[in-house]
PAROTI-908519 format. One record per atom (N, C-alpha, C, O): residue number from 0; x, y, z; residue in three letters. Coordinates in steps of 0.001 Angstrom, whole numbers. Example, Ala and Ser with C-alpha at 12.3 -4.5 7.8 and 13.67 -1.06 7.14 Angstrom:
<recs>
0:13190:-5690:7800:ALA .
0:12300:-4500:7800:ALA .
0:13200:-3300:7800:ALA .
0:14236:-3319:8465:ALA .
1:12850:-2250:7080:SER .
1:13670:-1060:7140:SER .
1:12900:30:7870:SER .
1:13409:1138:8039:SER .
</recs>
This chain:
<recs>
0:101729:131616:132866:UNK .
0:100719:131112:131956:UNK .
0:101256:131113:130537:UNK .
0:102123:131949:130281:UNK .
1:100826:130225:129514:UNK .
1:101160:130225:128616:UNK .
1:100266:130597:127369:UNK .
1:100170:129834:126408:UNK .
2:99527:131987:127450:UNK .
2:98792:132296:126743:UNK .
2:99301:132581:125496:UNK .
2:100126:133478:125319:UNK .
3:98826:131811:124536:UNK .
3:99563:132398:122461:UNK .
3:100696:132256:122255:UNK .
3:101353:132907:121442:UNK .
4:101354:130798:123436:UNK .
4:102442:130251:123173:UNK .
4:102648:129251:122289:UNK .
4:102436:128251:122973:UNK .
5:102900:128922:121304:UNK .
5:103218:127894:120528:UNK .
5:104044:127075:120489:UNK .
5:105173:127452:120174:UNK .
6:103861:125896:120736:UNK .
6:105254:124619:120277:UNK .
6:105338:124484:122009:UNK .
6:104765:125046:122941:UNK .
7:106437:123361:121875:UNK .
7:106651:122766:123283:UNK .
7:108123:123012:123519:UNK .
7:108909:122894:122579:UNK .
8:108538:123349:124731:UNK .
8:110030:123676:125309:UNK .
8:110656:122162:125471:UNK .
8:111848:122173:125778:UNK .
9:110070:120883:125321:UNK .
9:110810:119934:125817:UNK .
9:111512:119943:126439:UNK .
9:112218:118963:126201:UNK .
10:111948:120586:127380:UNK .
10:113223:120755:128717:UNK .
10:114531:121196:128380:UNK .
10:115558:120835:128956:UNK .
11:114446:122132:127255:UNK .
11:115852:122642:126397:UNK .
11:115391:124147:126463:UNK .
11:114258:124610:126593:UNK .
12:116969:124955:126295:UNK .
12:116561:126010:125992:UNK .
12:116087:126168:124226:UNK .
12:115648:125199:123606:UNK .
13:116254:127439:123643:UNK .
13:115818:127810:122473:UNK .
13:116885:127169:121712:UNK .
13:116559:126186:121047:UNK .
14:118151:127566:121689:UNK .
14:119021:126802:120807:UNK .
14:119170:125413:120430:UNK .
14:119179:124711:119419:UNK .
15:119312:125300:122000:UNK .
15:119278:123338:121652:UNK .
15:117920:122970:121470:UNK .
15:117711:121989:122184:UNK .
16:117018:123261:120920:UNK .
16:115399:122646:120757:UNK .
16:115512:123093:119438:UNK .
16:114585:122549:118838:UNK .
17:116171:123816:118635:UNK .
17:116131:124026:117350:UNK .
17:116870:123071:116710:UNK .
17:116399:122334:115844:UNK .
18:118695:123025:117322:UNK .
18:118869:121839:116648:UNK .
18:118836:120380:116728:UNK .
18:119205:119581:115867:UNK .
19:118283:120115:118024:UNK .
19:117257:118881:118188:UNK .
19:116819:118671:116833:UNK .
19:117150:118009:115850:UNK .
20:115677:119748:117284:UNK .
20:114493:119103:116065:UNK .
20:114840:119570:114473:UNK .
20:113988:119644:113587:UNK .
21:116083:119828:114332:UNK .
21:116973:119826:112966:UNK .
21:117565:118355:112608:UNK .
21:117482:117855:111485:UNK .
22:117964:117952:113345:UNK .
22:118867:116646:113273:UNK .
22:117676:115717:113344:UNK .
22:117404:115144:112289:UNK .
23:116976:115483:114314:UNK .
23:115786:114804:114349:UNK .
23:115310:114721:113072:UNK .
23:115179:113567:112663:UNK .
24:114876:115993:111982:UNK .
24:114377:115925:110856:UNK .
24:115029:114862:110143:UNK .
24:114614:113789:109704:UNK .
25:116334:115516:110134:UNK .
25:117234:115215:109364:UNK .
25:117557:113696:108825:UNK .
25:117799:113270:107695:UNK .
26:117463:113097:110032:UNK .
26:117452:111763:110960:UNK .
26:116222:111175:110016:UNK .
26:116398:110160:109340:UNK .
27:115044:111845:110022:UNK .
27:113752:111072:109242:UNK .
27:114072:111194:107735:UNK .
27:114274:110128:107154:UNK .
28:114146:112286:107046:UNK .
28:114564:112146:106092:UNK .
28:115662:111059:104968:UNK .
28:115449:110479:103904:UNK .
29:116914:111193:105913:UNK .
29:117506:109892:105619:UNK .
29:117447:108830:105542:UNK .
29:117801:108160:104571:UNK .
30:116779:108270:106998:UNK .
30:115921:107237:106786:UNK .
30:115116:106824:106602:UNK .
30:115211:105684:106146:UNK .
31:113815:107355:106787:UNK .
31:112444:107584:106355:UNK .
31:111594:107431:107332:UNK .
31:110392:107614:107137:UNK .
32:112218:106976:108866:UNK .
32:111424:106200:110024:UNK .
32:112643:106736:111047:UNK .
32:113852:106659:110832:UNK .
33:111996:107280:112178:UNK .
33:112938:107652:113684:UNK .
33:111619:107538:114668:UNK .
33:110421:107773:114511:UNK .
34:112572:106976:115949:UNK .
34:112137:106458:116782:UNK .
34:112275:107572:118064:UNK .
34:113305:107607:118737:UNK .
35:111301:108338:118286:UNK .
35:111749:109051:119256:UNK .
35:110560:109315:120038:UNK .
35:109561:108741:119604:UNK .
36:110332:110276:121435:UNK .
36:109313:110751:121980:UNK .
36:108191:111289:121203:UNK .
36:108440:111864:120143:UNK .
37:106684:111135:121717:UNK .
37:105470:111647:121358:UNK .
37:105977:113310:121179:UNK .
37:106324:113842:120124:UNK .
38:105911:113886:122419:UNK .
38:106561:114992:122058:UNK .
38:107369:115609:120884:UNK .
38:107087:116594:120203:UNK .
39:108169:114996:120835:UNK .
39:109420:115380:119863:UNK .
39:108872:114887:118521:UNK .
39:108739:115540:117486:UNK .
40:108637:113857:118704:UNK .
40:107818:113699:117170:UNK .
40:107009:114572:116566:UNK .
40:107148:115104:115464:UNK .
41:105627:114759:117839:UNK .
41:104823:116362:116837:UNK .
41:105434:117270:116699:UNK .
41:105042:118003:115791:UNK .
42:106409:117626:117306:UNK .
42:107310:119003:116916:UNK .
42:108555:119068:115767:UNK .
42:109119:120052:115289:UNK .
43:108766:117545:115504:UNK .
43:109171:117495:114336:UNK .
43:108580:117217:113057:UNK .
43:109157:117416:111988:UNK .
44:107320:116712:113194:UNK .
44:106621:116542:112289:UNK .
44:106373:118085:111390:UNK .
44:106703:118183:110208:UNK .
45:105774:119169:112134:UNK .
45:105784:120076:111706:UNK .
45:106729:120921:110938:UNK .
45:106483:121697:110015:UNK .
46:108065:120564:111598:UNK .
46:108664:120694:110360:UNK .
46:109239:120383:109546:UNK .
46:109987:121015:108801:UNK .
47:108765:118633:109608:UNK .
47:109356:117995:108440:UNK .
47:107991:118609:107087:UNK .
47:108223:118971:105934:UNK .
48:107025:118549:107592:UNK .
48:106088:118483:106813:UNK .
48:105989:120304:106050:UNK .
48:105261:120281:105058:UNK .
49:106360:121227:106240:UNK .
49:106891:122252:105979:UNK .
49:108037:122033:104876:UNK .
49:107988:122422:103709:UNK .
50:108816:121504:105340:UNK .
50:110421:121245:104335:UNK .
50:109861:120335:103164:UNK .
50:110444:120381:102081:UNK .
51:108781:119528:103322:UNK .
51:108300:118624:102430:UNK .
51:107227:119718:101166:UNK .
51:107114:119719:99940:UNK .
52:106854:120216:101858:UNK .
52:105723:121392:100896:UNK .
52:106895:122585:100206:UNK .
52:106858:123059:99070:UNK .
53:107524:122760:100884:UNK .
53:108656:124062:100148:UNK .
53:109244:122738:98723:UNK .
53:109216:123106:97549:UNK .
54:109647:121516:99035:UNK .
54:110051:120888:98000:UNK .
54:109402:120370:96923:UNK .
54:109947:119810:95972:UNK .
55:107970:120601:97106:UNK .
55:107110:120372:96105:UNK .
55:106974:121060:95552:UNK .
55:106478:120856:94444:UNK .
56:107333:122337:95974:UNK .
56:107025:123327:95181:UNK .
56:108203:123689:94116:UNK .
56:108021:124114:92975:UNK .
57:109522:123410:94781:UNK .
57:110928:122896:94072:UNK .
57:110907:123949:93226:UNK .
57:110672:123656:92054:UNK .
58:111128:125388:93541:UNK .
58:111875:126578:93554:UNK .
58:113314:126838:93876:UNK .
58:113810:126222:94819:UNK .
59:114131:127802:93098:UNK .
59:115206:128399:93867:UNK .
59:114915:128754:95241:UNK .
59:115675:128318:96105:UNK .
60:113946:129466:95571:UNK .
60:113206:130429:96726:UNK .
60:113054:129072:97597:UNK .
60:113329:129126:98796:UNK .
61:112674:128005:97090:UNK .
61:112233:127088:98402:UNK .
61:113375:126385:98529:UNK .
61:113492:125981:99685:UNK .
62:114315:126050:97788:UNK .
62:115621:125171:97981:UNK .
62:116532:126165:99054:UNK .
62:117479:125930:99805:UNK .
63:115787:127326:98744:UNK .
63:116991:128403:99643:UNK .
63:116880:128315:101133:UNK .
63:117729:128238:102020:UNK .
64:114985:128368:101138:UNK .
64:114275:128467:102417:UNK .
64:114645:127223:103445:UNK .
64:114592:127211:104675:UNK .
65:115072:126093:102444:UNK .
65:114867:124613:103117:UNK .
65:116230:124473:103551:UNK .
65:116304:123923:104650:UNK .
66:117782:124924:102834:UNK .
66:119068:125428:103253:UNK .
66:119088:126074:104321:UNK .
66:120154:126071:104937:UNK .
67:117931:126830:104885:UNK .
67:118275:127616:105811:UNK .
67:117874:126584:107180:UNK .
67:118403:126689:108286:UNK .
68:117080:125831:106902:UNK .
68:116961:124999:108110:UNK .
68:117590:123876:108383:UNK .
68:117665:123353:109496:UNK .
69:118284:123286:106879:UNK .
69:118924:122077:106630:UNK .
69:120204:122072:106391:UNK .
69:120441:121885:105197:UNK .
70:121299:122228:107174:UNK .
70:122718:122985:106261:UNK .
70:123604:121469:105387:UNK .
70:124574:121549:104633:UNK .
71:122797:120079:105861:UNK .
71:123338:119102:104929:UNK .
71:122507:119456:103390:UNK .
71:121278:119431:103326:UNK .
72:123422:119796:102147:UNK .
72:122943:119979:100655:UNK .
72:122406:118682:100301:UNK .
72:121575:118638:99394:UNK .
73:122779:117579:100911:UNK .
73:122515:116126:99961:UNK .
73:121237:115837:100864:UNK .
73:120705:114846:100365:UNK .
74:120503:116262:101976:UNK .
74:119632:116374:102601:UNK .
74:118701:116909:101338:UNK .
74:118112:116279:100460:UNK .
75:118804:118266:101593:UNK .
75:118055:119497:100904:UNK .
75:118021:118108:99355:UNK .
75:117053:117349:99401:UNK .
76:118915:117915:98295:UNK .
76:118829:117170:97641:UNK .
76:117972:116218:97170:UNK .
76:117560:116217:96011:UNK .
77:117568:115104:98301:UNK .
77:117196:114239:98511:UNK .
77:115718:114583:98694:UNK .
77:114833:113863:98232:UNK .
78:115473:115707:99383:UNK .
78:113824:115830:99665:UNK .
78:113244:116662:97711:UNK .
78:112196:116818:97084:UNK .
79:114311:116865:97571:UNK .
79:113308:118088:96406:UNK .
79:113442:117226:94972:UNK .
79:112806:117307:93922:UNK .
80:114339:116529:95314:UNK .
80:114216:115076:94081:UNK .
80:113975:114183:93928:UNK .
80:113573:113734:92855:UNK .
81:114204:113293:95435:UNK .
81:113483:112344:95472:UNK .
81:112322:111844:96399:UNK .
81:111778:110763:96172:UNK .
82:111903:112749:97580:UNK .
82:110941:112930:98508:UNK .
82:109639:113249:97877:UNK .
82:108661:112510:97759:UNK .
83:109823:114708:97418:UNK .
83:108872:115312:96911:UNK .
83:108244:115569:95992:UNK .
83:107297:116354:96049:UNK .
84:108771:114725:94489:UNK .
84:107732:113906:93493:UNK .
84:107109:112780:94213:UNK .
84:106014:112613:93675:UNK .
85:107310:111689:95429:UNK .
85:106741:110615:95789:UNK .
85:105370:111546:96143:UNK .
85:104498:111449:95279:UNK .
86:105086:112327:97148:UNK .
86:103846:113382:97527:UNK .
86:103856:114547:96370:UNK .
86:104257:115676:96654:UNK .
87:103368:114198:94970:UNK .
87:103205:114961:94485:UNK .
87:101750:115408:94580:UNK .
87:101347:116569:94650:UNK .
88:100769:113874:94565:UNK .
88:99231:114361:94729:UNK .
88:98951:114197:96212:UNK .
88:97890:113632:96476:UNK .
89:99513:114485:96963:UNK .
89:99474:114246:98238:UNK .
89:99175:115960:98646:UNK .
89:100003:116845:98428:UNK .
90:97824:116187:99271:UNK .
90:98057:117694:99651:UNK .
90:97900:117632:101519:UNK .
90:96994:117775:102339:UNK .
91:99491:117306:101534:UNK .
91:99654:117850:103572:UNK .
91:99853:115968:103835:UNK .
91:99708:115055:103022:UNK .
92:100214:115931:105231:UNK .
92:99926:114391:105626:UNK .
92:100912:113772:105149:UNK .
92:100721:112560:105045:UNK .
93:102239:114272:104704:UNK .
93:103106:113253:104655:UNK .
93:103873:112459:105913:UNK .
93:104419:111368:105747:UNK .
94:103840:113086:107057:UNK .
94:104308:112074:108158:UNK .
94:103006:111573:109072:UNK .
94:101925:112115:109301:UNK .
95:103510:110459:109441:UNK .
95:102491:109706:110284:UNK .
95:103269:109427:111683:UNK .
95:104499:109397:111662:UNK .
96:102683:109257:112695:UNK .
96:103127:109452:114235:UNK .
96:102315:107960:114450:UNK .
96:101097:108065:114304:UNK .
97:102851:106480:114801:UNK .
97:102500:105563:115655:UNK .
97:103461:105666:116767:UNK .
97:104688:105771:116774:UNK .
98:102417:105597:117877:UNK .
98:102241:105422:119119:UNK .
98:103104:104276:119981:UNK .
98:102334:103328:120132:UNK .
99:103969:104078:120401:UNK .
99:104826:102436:120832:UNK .
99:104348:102413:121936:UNK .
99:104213:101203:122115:UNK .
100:103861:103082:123140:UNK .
100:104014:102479:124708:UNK .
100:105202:103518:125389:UNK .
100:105997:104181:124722:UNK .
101:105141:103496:126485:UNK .
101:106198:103695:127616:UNK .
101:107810:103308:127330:UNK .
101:108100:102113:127398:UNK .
102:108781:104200:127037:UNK .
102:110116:103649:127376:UNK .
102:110363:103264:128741:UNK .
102:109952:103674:129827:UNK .
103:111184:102326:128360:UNK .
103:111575:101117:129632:UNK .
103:112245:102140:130767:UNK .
103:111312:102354:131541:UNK .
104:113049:102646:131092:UNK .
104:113702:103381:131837:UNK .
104:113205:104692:132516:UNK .
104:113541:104826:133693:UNK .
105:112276:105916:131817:UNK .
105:111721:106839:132464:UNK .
105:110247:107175:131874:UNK .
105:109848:108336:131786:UNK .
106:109503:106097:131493:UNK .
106:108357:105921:131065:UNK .
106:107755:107054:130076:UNK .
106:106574:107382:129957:UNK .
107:108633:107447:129553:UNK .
107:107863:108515:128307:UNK .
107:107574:107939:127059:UNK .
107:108251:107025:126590:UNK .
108:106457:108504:126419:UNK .
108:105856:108079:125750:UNK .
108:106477:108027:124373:UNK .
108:106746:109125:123886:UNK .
109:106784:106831:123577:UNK .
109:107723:106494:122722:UNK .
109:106651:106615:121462:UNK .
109:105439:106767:121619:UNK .
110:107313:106522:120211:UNK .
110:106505:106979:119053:UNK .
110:107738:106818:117929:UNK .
110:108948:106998:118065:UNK .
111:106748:106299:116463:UNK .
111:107607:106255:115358:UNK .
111:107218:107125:114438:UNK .
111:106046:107040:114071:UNK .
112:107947:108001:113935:UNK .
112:107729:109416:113315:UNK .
112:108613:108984:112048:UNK .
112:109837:109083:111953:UNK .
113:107342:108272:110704:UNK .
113:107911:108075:109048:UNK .
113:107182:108900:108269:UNK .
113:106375:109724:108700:UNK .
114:107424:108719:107211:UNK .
114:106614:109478:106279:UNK .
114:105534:108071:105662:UNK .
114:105752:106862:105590:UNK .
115:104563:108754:105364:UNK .
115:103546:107906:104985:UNK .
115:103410:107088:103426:UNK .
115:102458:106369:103122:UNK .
116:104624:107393:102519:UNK .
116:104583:106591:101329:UNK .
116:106102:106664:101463:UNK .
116:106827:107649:101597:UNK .
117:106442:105148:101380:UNK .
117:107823:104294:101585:UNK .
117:107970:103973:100035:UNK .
117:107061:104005:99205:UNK .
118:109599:103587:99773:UNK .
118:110048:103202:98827:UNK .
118:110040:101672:99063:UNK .
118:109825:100992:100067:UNK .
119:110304:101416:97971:UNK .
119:110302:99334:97765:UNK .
119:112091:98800:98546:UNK .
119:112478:97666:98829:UNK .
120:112603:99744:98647:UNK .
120:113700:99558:98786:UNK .
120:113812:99425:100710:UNK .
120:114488:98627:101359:UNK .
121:112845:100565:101231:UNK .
121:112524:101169:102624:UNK .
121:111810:99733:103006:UNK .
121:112218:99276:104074:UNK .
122:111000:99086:102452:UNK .
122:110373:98179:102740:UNK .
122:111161:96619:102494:UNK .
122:110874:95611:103139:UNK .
123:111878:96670:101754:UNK .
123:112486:95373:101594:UNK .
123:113799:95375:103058:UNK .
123:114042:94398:103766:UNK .
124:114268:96363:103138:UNK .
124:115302:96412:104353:UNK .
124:114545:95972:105728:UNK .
124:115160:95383:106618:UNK .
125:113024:96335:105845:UNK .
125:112068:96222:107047:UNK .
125:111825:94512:107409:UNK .
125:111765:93806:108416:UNK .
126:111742:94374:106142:UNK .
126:111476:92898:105967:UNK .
126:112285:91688:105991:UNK .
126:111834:90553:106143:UNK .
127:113978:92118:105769:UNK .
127:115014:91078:106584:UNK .
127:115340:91872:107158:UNK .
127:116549:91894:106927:UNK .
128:115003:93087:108207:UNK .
128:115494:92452:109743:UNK .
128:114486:91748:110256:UNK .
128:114919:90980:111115:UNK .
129:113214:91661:110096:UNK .
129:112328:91027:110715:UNK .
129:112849:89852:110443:UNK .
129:113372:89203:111349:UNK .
130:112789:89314:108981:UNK .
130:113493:87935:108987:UNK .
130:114403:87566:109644:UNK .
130:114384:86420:110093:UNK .
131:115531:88474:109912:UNK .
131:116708:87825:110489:UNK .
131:116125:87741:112063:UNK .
131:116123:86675:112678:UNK .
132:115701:88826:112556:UNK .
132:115290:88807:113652:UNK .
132:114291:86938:114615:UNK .
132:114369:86233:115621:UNK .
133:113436:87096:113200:UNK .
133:113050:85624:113617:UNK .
133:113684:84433:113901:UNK .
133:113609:83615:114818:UNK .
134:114674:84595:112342:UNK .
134:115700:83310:112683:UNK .
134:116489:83541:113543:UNK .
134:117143:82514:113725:UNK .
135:116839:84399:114252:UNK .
135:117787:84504:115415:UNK .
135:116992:84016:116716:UNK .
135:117643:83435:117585:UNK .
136:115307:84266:116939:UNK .
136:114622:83789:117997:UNK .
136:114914:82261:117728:UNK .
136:115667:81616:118458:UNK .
137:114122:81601:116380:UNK .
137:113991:80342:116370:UNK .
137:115383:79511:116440:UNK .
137:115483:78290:116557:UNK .
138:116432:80454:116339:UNK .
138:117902:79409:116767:UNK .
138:118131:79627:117880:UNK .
138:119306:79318:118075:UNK .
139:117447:80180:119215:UNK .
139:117969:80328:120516:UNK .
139:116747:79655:121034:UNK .
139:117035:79039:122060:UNK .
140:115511:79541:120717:UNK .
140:114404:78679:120836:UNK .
140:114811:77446:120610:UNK .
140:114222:76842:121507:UNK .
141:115349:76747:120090:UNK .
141:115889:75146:119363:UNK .
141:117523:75511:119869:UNK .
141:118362:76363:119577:UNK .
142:117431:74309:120821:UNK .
142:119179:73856:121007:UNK .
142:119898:73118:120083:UNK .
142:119492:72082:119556:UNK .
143:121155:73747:119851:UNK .
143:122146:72767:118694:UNK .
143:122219:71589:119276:UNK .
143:122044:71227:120439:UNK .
144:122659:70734:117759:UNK .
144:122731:69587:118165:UNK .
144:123849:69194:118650:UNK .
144:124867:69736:118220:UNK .
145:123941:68300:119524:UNK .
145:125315:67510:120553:UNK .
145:125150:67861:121698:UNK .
145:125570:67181:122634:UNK .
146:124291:69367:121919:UNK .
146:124103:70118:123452:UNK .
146:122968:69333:124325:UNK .
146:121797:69326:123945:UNK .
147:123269:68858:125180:UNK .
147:122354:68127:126271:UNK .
147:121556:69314:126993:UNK .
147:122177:70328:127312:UNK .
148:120411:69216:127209:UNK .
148:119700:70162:128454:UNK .
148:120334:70170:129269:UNK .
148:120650:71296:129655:UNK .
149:120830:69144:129926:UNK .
149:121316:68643:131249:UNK .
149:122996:68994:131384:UNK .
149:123692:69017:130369:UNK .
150:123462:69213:132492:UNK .
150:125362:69964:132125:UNK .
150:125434:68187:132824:UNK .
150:124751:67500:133584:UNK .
151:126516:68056:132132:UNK .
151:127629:66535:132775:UNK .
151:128386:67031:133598:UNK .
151:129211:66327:134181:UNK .
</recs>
């Protein structure tokens, strides 16, 4: 039974579920958006959203605390200078968890784990791949010209 157990084993022991969900962080931070399991997402959320409150608070004591979970410095960096003035009036709720559907291969439940206020920069990159993405449908949708439907 799992009485006053906390958090989820995801099918790892203790070590590798720590630095899973280290790199996983890590992974969001850098980019601002990771694509991973429902699971793994709430369990990283928690402690992205932890590392995000120690940087607001942007102490020696919390830069130390956030080193201890983060051993990349330009990580640690990045959240306490430029993360964590973006949630300055923000109290809690900086990551958001959407829901995708079933992965194709062993049907677990897929999920996008970002933080909830994006840069102009986070958003302009979103917006040509979609673009490119389109024009790549609409040029395989439309045959070049000289190409017959029909083979000779």
């Amino acid at each position: 039974m799992r009485h006053r157990q906390k958090g989820r084993k995801l099918g790892r022991k203790k070590s590798h579920r720590e630095i899973m969900l280290r790199n996983l962080v890590v992974s969001l931070f850098v980019n601002e958006s990771v694509r991973t399991t429902v699971a793994k997402a709430k369990e990283a959320r928690k402690l992205a959203e932890k590392l995000l409150t120690w940087g607001k608070r942007g102490d020696l004591h919390s830069r130390r605390l956030a080193l201890r979970y983060i051993s990349d410095s330009d990580v640690v960096k990045k959240i306490f200078d430029v993360l964590a003035p973006r949630f300055e009036k923000r109290n809690g709720g900086y990551t958001r968890i959407v829901k995708l559907g079933p992965r194709r291969g062993d049907n677990a439940e897929m999920a996008i784990l970002e933080l909830t206020e994006k840069t102009a920069e986070v958003e302009e990159k979103k917006a040509a791949r979609k673009a490119k993405k389109a024009a790549r449908k609409r040029a395989e949708a439309e045959p070049e010209e000289g190409e017959t439907s029909e083979e000779e």
